[in-house]
PASEBA-1860 file (N, C-alpha, C; in nm, 3 decimals):
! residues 280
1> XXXXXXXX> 10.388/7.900/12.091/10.481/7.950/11.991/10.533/8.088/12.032 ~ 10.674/8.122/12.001/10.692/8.248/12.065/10.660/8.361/11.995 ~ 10.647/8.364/11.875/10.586/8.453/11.816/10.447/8.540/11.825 ~ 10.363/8.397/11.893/10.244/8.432/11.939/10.219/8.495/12.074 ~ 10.319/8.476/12.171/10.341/8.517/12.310/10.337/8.714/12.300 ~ 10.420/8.723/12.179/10.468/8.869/12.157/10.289/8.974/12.148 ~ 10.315/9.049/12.274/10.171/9.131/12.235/10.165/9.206/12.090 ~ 10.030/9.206/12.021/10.017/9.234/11.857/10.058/9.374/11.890
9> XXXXXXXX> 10.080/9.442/12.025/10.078/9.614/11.995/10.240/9.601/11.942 ~ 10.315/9.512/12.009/10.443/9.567/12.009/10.515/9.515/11.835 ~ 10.431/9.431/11.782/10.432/9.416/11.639/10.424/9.548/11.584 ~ 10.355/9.632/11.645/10.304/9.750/11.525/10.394/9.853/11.562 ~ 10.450/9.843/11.655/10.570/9.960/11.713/10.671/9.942/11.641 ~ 10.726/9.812/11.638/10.793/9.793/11.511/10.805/9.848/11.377 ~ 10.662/9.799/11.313/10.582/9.818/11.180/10.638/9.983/11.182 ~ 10.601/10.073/11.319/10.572/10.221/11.276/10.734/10.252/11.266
17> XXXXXXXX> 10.814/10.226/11.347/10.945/10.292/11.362/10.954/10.283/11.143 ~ 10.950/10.146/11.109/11.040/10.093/10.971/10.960/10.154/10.861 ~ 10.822/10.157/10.889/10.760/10.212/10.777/10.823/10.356/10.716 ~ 10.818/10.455/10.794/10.882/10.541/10.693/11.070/10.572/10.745 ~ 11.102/10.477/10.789/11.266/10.464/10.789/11.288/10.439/10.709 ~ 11.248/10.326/10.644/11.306/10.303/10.421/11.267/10.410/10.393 ~ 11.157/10.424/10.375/11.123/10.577/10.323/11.193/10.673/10.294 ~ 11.229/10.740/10.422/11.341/10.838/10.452/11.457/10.840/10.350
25> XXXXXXXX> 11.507/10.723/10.370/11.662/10.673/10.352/11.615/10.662/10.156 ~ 11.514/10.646/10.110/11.470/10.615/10.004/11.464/10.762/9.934 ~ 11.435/10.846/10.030/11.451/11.014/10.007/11.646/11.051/9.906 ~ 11.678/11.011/10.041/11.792/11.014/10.019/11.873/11.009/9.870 ~ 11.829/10.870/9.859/11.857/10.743/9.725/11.823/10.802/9.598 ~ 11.737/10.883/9.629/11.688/11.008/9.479/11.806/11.063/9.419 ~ 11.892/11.146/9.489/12.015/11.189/9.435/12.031/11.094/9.322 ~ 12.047/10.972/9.316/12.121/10.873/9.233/12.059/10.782/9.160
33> XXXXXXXX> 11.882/10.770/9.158/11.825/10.679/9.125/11.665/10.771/9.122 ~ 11.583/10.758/8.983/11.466/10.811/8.959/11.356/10.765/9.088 ~ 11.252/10.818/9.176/11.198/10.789/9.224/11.083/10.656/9.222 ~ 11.014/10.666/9.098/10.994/10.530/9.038/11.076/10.391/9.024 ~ 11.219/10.469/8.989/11.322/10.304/9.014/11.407/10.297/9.129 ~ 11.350/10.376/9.249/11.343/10.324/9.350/11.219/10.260/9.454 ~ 11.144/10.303/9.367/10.979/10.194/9.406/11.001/10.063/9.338 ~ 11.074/10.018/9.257/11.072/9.910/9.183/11.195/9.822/9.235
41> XXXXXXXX> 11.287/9.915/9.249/11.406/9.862/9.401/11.316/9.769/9.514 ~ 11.254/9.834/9.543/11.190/9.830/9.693/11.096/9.697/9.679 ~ 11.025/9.711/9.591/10.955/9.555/9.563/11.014/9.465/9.524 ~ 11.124/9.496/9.430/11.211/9.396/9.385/11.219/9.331/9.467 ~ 11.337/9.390/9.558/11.432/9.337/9.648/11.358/9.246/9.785 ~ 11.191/9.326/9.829/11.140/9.245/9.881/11.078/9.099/9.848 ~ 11.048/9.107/9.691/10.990/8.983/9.677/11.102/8.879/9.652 ~ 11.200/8.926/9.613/11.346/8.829/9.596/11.368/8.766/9.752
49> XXXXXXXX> 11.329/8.854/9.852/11.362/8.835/9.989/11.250/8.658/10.074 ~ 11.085/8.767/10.020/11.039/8.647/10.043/11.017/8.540/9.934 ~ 11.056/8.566/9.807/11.062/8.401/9.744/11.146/8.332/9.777 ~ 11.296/8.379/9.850/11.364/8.273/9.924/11.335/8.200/10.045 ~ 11.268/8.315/10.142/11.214/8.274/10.275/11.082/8.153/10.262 ~ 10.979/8.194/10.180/10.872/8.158/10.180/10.818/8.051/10.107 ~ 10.875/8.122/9.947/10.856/8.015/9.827/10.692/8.051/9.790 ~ 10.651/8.152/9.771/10.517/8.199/9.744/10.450/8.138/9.629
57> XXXXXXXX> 10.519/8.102/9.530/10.466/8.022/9.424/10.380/7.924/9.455 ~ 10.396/7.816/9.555/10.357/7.701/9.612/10.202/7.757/9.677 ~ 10.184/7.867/9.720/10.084/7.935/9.771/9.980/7.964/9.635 ~ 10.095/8.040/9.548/9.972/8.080/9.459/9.888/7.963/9.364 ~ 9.992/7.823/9.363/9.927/7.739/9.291/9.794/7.668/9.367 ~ 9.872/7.625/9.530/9.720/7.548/9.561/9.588/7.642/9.641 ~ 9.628/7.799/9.627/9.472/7.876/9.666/9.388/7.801/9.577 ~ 9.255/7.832/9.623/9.149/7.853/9.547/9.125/7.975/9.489
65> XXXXXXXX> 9.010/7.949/9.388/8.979/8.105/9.308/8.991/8.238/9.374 ~ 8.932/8.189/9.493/8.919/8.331/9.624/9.021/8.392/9.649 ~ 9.103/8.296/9.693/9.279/8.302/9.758/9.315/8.364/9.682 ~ 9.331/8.316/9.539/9.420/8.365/9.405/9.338/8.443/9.399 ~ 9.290/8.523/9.379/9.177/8.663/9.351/9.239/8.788/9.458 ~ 9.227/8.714/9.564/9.273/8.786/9.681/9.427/8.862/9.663 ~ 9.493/8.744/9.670/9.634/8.727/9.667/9.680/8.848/9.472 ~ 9.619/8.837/9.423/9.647/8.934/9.297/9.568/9.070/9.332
73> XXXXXXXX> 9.474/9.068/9.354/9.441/9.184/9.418/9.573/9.264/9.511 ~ 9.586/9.190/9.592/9.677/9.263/9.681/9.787/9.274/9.584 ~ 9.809/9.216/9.535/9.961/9.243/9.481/9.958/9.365/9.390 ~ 9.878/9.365/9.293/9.817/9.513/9.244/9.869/9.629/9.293 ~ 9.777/9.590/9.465/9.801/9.747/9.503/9.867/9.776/9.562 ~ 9.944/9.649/9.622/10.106/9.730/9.668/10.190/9.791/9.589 ~ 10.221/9.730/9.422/10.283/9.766/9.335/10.217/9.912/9.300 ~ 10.096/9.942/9.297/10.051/10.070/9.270/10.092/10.185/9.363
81> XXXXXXXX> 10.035/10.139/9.518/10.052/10.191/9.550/10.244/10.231/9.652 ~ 10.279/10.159/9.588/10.477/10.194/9.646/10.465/10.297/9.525 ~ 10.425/10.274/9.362/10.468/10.405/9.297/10.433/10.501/9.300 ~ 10.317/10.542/9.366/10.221/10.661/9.382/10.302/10.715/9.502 ~ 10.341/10.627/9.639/10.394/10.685/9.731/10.530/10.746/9.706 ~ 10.593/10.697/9.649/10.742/10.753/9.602/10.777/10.857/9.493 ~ 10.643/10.870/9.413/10.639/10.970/9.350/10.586/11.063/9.438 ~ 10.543/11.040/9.546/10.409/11.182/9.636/10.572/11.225/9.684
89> XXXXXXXX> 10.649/11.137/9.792/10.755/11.189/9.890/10.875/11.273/9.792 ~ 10.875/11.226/9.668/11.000/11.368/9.601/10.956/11.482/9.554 ~ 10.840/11.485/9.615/10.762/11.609/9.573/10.725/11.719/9.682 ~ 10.668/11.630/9.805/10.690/11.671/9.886/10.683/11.635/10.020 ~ 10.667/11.735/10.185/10.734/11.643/10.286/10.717/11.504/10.305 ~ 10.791/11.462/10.372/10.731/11.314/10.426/10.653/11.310/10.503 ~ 10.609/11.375/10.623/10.522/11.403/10.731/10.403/11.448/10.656 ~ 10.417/11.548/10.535/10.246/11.548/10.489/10.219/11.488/10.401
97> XXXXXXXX> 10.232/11.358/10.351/10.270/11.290/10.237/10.147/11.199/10.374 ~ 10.226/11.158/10.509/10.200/11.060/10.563/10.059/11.087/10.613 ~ 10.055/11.243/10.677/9.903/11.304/10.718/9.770/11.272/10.592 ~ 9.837/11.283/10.459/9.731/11.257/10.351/9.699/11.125/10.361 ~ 9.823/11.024/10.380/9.770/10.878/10.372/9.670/10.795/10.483 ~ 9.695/10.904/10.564/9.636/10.839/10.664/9.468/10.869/10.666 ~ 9.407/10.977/10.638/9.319/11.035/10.633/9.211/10.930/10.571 ~ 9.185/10.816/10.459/9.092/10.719/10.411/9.135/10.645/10.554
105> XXXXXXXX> 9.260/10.580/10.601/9.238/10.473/10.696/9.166/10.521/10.859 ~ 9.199/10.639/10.900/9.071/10.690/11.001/8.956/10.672/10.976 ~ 8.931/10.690/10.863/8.770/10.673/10.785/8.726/10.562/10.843 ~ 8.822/10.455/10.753/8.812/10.308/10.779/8.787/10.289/10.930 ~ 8.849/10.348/11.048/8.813/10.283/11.143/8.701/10.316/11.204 ~ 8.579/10.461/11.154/8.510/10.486/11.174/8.411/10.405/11.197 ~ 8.403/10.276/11.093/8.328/10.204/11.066/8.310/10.087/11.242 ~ 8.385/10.099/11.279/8.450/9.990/11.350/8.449/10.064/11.470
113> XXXXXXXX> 8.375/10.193/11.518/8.403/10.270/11.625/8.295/10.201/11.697 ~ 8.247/10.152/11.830/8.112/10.139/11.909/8.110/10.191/12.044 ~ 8.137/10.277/12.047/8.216/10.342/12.176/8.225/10.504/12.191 ~ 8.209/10.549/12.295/8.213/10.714/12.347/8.377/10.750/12.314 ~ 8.415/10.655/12.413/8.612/10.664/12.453/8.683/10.645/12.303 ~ 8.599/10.543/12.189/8.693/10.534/12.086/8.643/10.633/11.987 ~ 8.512/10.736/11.983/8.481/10.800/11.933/8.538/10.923/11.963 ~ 8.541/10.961/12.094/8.698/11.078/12.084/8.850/11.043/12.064
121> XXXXXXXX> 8.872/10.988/12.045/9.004/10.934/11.982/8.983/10.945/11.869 ~ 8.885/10.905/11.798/8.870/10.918/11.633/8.896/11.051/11.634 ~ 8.801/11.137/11.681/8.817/11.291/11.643/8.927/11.363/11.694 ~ 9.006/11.319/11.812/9.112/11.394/11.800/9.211/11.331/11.745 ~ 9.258/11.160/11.623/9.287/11.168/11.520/9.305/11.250/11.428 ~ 9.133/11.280/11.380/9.156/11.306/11.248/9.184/11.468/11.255 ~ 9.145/11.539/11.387/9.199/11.634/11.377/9.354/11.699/11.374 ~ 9.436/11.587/11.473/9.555/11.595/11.458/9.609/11.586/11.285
129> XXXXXXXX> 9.543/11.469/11.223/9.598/11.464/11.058/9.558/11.575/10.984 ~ 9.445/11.650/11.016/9.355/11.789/10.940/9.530/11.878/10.935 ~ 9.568/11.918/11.099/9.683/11.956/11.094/9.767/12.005/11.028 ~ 9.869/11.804/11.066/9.903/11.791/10.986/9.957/11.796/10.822 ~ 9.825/11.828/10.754/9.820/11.826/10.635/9.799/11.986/10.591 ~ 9.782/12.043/10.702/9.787/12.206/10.642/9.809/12.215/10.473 ~ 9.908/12.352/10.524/9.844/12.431/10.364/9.967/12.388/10.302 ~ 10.081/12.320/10.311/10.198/12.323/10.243/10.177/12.208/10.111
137> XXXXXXXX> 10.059/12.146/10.095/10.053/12.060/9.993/10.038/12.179/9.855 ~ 9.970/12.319/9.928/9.961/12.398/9.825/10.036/12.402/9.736 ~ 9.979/12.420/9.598/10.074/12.473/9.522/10.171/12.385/9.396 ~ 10.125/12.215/9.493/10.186/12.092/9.371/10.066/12.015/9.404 ~ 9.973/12.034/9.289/9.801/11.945/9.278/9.893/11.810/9.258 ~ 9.983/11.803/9.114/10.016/11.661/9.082/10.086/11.584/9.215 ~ 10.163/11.620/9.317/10.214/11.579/9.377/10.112/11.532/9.485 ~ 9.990/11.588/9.544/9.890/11.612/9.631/9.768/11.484/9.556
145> XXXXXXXX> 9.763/11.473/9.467/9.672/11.391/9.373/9.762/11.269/9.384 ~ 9.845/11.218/9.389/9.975/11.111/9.381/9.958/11.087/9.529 ~ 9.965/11.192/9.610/10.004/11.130/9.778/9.790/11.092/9.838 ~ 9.736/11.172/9.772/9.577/11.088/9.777/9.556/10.932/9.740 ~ 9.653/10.953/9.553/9.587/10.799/9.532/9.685/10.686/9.660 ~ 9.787/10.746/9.666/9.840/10.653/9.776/9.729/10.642/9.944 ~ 9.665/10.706/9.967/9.594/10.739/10.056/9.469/10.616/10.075 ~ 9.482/10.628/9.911/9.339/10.534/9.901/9.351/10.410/9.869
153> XXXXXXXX> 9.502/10.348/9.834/9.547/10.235/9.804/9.601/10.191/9.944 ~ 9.658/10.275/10.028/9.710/10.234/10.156/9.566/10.168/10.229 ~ 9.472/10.259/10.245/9.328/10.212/10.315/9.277/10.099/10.246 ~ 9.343/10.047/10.084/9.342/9.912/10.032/9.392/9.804/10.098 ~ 9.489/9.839/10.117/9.631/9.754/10.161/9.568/9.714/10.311 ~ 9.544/9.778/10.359/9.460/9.710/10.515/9.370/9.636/10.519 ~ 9.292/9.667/10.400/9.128/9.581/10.450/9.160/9.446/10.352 ~ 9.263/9.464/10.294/9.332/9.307/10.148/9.415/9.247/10.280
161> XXXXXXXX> 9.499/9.315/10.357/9.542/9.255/10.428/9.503/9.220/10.582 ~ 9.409/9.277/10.625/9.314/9.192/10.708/9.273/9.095/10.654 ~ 9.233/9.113/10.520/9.149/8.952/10.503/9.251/8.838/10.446 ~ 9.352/8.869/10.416/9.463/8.765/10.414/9.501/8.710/10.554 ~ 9.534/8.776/10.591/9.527/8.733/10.737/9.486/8.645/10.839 ~ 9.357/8.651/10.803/9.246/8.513/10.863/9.204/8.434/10.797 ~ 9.251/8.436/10.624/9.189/8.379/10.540/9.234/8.232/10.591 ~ 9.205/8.125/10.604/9.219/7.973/10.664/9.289/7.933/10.517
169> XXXXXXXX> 9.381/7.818/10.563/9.473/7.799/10.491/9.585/7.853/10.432 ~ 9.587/8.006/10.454/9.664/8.106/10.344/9.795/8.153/10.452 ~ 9.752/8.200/10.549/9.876/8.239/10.647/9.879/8.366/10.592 ~ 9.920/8.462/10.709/9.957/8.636/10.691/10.064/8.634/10.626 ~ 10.168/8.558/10.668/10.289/8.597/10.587/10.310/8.516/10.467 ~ 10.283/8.425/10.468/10.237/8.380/10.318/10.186/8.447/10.202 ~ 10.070/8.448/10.267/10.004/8.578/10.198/10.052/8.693/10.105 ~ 10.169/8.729/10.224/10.231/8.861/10.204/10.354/8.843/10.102
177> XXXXXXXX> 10.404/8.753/10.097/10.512/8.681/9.988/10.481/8.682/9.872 ~ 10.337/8.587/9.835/10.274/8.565/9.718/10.232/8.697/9.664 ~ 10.198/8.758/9.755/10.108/8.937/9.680/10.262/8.996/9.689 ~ 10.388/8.968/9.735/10.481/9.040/9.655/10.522/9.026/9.571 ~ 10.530/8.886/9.510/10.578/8.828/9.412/10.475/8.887/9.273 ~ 10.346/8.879/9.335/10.269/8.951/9.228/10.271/9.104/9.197 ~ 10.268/9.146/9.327/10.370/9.291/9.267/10.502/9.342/9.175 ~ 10.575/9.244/9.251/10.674/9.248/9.134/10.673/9.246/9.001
185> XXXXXXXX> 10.618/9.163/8.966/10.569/9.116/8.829/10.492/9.243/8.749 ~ 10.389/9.296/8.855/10.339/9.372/8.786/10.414/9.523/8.776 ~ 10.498/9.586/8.872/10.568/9.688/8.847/10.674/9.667/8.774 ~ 10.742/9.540/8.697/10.836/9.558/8.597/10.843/9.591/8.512 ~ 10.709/9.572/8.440/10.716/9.649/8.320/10.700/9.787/8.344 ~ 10.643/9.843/8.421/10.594/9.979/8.466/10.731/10.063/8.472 ~ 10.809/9.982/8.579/10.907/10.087/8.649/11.062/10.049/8.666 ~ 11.062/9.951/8.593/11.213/9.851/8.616/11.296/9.953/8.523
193> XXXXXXXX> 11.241/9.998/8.399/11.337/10.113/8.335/11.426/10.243/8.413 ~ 11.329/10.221/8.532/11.360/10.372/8.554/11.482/10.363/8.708 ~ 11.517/10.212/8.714/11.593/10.185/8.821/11.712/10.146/8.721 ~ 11.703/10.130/8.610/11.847/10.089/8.541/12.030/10.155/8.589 ~ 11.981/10.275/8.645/12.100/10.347/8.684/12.205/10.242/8.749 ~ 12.058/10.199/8.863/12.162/10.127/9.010/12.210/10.001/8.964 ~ 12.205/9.958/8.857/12.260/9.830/8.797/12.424/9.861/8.765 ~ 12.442/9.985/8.735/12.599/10.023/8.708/12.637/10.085/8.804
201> XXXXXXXX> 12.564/10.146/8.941/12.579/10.154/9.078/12.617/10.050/9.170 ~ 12.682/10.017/9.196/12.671/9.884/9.324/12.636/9.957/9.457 ~ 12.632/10.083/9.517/12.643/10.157/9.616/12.462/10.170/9.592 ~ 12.411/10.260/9.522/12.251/10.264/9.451/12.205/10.123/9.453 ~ 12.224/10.004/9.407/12.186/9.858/9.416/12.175/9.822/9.555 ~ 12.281/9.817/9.646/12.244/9.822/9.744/12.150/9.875/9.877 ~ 12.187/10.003/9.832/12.078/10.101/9.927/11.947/10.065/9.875 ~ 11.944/10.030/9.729/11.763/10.009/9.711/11.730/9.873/9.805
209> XXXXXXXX> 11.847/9.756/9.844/11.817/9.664/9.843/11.732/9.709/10.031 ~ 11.862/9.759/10.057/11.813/9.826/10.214/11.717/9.886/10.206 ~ 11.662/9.995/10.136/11.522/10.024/10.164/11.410/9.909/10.170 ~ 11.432/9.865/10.059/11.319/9.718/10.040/11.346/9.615/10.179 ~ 11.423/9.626/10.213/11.442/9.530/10.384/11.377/9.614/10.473 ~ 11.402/9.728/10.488/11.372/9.846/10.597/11.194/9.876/10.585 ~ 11.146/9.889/10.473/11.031/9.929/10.403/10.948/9.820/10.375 ~ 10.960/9.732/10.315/10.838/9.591/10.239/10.860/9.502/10.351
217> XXXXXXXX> 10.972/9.443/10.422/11.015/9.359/10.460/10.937/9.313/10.615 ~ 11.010/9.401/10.674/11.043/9.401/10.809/10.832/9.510/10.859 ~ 10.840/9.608/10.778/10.702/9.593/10.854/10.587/9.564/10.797 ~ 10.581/9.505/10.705/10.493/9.437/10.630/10.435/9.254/10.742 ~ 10.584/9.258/10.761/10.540/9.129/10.810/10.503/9.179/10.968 ~ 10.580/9.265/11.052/10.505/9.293/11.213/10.343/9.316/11.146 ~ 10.289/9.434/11.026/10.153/9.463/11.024/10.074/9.311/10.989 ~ 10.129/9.187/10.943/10.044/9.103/10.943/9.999/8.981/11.059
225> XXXXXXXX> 10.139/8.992/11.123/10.156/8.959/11.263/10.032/9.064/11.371 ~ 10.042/9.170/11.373/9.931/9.203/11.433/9.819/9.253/11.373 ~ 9.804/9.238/11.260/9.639/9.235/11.220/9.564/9.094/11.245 ~ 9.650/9.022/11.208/9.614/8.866/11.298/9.533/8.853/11.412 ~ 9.582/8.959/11.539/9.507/8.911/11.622/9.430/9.073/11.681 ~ 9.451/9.179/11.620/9.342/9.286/11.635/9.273/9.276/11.463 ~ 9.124/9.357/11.570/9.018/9.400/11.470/9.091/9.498/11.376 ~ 8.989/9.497/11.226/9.067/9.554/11.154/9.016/9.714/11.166
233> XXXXXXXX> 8.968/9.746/11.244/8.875/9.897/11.275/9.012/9.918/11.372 ~ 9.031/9.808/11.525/9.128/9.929/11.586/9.293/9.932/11.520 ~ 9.308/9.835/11.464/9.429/9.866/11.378/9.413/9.956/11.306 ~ 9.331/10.011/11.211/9.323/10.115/11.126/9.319/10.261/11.227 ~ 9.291/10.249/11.324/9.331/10.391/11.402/9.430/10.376/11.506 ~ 9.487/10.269/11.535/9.648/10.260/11.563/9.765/10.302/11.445 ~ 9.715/10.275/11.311/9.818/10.331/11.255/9.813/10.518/11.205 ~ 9.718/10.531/11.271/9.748/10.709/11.282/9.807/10.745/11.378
241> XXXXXXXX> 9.885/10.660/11.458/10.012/10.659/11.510/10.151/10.729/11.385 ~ 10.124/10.656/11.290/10.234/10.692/11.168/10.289/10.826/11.122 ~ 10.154/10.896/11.112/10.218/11.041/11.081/10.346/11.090/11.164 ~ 10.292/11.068/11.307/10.385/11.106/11.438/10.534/11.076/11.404 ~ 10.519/10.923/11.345/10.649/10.893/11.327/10.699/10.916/11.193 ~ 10.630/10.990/11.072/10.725/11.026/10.993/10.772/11.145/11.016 ~ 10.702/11.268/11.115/10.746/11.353/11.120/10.857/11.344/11.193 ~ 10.891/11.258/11.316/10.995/11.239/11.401/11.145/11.207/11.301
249> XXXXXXXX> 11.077/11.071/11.190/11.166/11.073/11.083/11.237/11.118/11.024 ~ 11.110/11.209/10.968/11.182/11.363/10.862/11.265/11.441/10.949 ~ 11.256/11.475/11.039/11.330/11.568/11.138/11.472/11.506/11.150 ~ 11.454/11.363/11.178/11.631/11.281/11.228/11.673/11.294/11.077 ~ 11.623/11.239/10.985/11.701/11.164/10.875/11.730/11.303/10.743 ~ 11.576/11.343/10.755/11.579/11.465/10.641/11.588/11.588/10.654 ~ 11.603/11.638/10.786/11.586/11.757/10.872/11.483/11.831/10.833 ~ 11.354/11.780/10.794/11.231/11.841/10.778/11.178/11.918/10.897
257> XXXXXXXX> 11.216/11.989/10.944/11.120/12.073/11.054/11.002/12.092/11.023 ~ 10.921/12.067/11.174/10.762/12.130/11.139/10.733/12.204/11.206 ~ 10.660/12.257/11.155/10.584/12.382/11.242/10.523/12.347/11.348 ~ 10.504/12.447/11.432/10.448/12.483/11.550/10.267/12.400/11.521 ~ 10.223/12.427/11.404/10.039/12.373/11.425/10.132/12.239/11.394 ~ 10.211/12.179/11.309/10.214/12.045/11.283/10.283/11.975/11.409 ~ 10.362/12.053/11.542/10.390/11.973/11.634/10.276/11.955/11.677 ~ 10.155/12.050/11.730/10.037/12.046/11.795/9.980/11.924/11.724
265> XXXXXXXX> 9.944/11.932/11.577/9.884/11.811/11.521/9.942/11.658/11.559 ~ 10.073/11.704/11.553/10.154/11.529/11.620/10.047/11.479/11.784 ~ 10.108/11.588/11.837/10.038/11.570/11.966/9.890/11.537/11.993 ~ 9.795/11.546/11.901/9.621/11.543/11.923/9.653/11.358/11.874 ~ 9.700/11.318/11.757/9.741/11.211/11.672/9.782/11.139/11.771 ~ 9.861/11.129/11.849/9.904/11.031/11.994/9.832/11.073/12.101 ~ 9.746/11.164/12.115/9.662/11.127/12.275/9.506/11.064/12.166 ~ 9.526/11.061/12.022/9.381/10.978/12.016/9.451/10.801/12.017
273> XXXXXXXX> 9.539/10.830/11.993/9.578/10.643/11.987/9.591/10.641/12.148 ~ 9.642/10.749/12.243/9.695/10.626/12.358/9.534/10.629/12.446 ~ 9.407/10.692/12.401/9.295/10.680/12.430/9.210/10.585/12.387 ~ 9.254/10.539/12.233/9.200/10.430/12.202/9.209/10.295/12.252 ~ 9.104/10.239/12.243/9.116/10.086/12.309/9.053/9.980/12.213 ~ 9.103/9.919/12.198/9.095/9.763/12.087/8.974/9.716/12.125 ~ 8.886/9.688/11.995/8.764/9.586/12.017/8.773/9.549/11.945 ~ 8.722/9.431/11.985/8.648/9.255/11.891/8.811/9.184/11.893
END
């Protein structure tokens, strides 16, 4: 199959460029649309995307208890966690928004370290994210408390979606359809008020629709494509790859400059990934 031919790294190169490219562009979209009803954009538009592609319903009826347990679980915390993240980024940067999120999933791969070579990579990770995350969160707790719980729902979102992944019968991207569809559901009542603007927008309607392609879509499905066939320990310290790339982000799209310790921090953050090496 050619899908399978494709090495899982170059899935996640993908995953990293798009992950915070909606993002970004989702920055943007604030001008014209509450940050919350552009988290509700973003799921929308993805689960509209895969109930056409996929048809997730058909999934959620013939799981078993497990599946369906699974499959709502995840959906939960994507919906939680897209609103926690979109409330953290209008608050503040995107690059330390991304250094906070990442900080539980290093954890995570701690677990999963058996190795000298992947044990300095961990540490010059998490030191690059320490960085990173300097002192500029100072000063907005609510915003810093918002980009944590996202921190800790993202390090959700990996270990729900590792185990979708291999779950037999269920399929990664399947998977990933049905837990959007359940997201959806569950952020409408939450947050669908607060996107009403872009309904008398067609310009706002659209751009949410593009973030939700750019953002849920496109690397949701490379991260299930290669959690498929890596462990879920070295994926979780391949994606501290991410910070790197929101700061590169913020710089093109938002002209976020960083400082001098946060270029250094970029830099420790990519010599621990290109040191790391995949097991199991």
């Amino acid at each position: 199959m050619f899908w399978a031919r494709i090495p899982p790294h170059a899935y996640f190169v993908v995953s990293a460029v798009f992950h915070y490219l909606g993002p970004a562009f989702a920055v943007l979209l604030f001008a014209r649309v509450d940050a919350l009803g552009v988290a509700w954009l973003r799921i929308a538009s993805a689960a509209v995307i895969f109930a056409l592609w996929r048809r997730p319903w058909r999934l959620l009826v013939r799981s078993d208890r497990e599946g369906r347990r699974l499959l709502l679980a995840w959906g939960a915390v994507l919906a939680a966690m897209n609103g926690c993240f979109y409330l953290a980024i209008d608050r503040l940067p995107l690059a330390t928004v991304a250094a906070i999120e990442f900080l539980p999933v290093i954890a995570l791969a701690a677990f999963g370290v058996r190795s000298a070579r992947n044990g300095v990579a961990l540490v010059l990770a998490m030191g690059g994210v320490f960085l990173l995350t300097g002192p500029r969160a100072e000063g907005a707790p609510i915003a810093v408390a918002l980009a944590f719980a996202n921190a800790v729902l993202f390090a959700l979102y990996i270990v729900l979606g590792h185990r979708v992944s291999r779950l037999s019968g269920m399929g990664g991207i399947d998977g990933l359809a049905g837990s959007m569809l359940v997201a959806a559901l569950v952020a409408t009542p939450l947050a669908a008020w607060a996107a009403a603007p872009a309904f008398l927008d067609p310009v706002a309607l659209a751009a949410g629709a593009g973030v939700g392609i750019a953002s849920s879509v496109i690397p949701y499905v490379c991260d299930q494509l290669a959690m498929k066939r890596l462990a879920r320990a070295s994926y979780a310290l391949l994606v501290a790859l991410l910070p790197a790339t929101a700061t590169v982000v913020g710089v093109a799209v938002l002209a976020q400059l960083p400082t001098p310790v946060e270029v250094v921090g970029v830099g420790l953050v990519v010599a621990g990934v290109a040191l790391h090496r995949g097991e199991g």
